[in-house]
C-alpha positions in Angstrom: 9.7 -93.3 15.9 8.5 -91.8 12.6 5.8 -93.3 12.4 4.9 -92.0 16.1 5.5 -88.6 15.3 3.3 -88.4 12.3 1.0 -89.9 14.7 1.1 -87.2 17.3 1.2 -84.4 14.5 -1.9 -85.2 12.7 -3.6 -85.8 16.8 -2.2 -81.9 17.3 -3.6 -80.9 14.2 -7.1 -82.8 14.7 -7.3 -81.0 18.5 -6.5 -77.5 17.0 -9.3 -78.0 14.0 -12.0 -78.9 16.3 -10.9 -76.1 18.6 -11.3 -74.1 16.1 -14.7 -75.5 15.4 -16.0 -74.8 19.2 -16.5 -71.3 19.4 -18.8 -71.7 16.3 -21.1 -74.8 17.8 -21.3 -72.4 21.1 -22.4 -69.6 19.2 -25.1 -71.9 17.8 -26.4 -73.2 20.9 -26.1 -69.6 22.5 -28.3 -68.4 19.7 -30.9 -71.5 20.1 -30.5 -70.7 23.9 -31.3 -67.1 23.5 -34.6 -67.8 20.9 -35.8 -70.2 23.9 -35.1 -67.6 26.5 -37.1 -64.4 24.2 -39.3 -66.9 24.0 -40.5 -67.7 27.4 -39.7 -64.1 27.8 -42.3 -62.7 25.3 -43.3 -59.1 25.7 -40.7 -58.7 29.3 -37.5 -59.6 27.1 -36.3 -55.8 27.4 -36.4 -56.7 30.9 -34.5 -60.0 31.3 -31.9 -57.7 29.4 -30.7 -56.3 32.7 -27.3 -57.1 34.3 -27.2 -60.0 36.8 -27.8 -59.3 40.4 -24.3 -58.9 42.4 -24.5 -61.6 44.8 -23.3 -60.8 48.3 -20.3 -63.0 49.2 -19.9 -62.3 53.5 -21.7 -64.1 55.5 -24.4 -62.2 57.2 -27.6 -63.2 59.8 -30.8 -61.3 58.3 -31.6 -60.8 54.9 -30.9 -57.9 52.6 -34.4 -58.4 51.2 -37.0 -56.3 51.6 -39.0 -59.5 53.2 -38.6 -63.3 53.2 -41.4 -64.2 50.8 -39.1 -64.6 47.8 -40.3 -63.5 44.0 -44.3 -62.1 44.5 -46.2 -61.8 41.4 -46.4 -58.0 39.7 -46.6 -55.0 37.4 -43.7 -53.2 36.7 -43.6 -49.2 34.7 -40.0 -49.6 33.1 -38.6 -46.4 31.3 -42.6 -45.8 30.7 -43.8 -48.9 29.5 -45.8 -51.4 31.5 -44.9 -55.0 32.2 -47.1 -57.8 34.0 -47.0 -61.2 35.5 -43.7 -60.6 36.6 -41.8 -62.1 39.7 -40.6 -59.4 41.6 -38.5 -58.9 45.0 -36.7 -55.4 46.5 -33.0 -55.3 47.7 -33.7 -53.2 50.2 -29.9 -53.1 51.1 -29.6 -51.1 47.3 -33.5 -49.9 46.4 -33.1 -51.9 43.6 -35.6 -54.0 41.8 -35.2 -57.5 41.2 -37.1 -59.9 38.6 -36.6 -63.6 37.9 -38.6 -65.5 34.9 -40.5 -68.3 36.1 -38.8 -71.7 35.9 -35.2 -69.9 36.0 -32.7 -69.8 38.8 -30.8 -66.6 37.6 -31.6 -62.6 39.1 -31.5 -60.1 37.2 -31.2 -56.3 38.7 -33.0 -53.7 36.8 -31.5 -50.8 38.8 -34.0 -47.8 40.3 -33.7 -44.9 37.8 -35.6 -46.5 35.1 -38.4 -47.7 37.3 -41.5 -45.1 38.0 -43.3 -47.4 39.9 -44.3 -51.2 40.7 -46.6 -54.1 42.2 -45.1 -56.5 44.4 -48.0 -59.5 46.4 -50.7 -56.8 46.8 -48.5 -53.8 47.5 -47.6 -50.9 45.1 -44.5 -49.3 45.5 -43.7 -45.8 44.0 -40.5 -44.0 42.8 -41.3 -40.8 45.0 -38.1 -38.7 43.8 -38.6 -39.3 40.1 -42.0 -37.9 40.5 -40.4 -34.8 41.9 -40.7 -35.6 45.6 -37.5 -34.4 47.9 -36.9 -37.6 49.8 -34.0 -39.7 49.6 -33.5 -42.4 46.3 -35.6 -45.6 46.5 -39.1 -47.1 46.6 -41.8 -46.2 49.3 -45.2 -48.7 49.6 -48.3 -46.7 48.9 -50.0 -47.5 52.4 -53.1 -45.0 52.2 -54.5 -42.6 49.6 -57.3 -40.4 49.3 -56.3 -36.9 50.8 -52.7 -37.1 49.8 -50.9 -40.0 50.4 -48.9 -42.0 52.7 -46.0 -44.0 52.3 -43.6 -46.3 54.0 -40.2 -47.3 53.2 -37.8 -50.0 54.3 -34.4 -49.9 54.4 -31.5 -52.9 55.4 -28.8 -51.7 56.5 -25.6 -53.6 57.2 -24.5 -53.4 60.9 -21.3 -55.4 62.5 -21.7 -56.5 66.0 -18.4 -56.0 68.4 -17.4 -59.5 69.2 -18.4 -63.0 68.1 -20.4 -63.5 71.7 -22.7 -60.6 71.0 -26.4 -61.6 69.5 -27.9 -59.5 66.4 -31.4 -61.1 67.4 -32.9 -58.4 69.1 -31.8 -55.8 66.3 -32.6 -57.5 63.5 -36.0 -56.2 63.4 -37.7 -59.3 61.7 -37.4 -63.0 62.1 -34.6 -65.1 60.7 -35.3 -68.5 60.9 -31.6 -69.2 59.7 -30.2 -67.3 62.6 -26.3 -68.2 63.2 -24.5 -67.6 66.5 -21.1 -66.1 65.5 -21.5 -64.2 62.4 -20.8 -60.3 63.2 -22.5 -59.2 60.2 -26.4 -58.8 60.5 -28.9 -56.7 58.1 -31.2 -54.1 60.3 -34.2 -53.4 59.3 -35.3 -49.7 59.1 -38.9 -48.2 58.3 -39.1 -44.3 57.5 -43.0 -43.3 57.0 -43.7 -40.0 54.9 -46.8 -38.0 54.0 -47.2 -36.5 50.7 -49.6 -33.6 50.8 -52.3 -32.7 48.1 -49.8 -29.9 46.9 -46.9 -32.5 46.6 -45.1 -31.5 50.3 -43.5 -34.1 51.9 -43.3 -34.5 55.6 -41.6 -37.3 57.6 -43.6 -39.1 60.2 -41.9 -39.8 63.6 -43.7 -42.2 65.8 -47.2 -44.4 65.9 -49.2 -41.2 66.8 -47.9 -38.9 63.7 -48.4 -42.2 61.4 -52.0 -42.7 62.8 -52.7 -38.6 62.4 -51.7 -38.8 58.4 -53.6 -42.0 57.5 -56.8 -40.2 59.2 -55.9 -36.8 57.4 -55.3 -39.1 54.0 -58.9 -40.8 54.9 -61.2 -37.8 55.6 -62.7 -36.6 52.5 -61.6 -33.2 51.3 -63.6 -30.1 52.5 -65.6 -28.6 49.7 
């Protein structure tokens, strides 16, 4: 019995010593992890310093994603400093940027405020009210320039349906190739169009023929 209970003392003893030795081999792979990860992260790192994106945990038809193409190479003006070859996507649910490093499952969410504009698979995308614009808070997609500008923006919006029988296809607004019978929860998708004048007015754009009208007035060259 004594001999047993020494036994089991000194095994207690041993578990709390290397116990006490864990926190200090997790700090040391932490800090091996993080040197790998600044790294690979280079001249972004700032960046990848950003909280992690909230993940949405309903169950939903549609996408709160500005599009299904997933992370598009881009350019990114962050709190006035320029960052390239990034991976890029929009929560268009939030207007909030998201990156990912290449090679890395994890999103990151760098907000709106600090953001004055980006690139995102050939589109630029602009940060209208923090250049003084009155327009509600988000990102609008420089689609024309010259005379003025004008700009489109795309919203998701969460929508409920009124009973499980009811079909969100035909108010999605996009395709959903993952489309599933049932769910009441769907993401709409909303475009709002806006023209910015050469004197910084804005004006909303209501309809295919007021859209048409701006791009021409953007596109004609200005009178001398």
């Amino acid at each position: 019995m004594k001999i047993a209970y020494i036994y089991g003392v000194k095994s207690v003893c041993l578990h709390i010593f290397l116990l006490t030795l864990l926190p200090l081999s997790l700090s040391a792979q932490e800090n091996e992890d993080y040197k790998d990860y600044a790294h690979a992260a280079g001249s972004g790192l700032p960046l990848y310093r950003a909280r992690v994106a909230d993940v949405y945990p309903h169950r939903y038809n549609g996408t709160y994603l500005i599009d299904n193409q997933g992370f598009l190479p881009g350019d990114l003006c962050y709190e006035g400093k320029t960052y390239s070859g990034l991976l890029l996507q929009v929560d268009a649910f939030t207007q909030h940027v998201l990156v990912r490093q290449e090679g890395s499952p994890i999103v990151l969410d760098l907000g709106r405020d600090q953001i004055d504009w980006f690139t995102r698979g050939g589109g630029k995308f602009i940060n209208l009210p923090a250049m003084g614009c009155d327009v509600p808070e988000g990102f609008y997609e420089e689609m024309e320039t010259g005379r003025g500008a004008v700009y489109r923006r795309v919203d998701k919006l969460l929508r409920t349906l009124p009973d499980v029988n009811a079909s969100a296809r035909e108010y999605i607004g996009y395709p959903d190739p993952d489309y599933k019978q049932g769910l009441l929860d769907y993401y709409e998708r909303k475009e709002t169009w806006y023209q910015v004048r050469e004197d910084g007015t804005v004006r909303r754009l209501r309809g295919k023929r007021s859209i048409n009208k701006a791009m021409q007035y953007v596109r004609s060259q200005v009178a001398h």
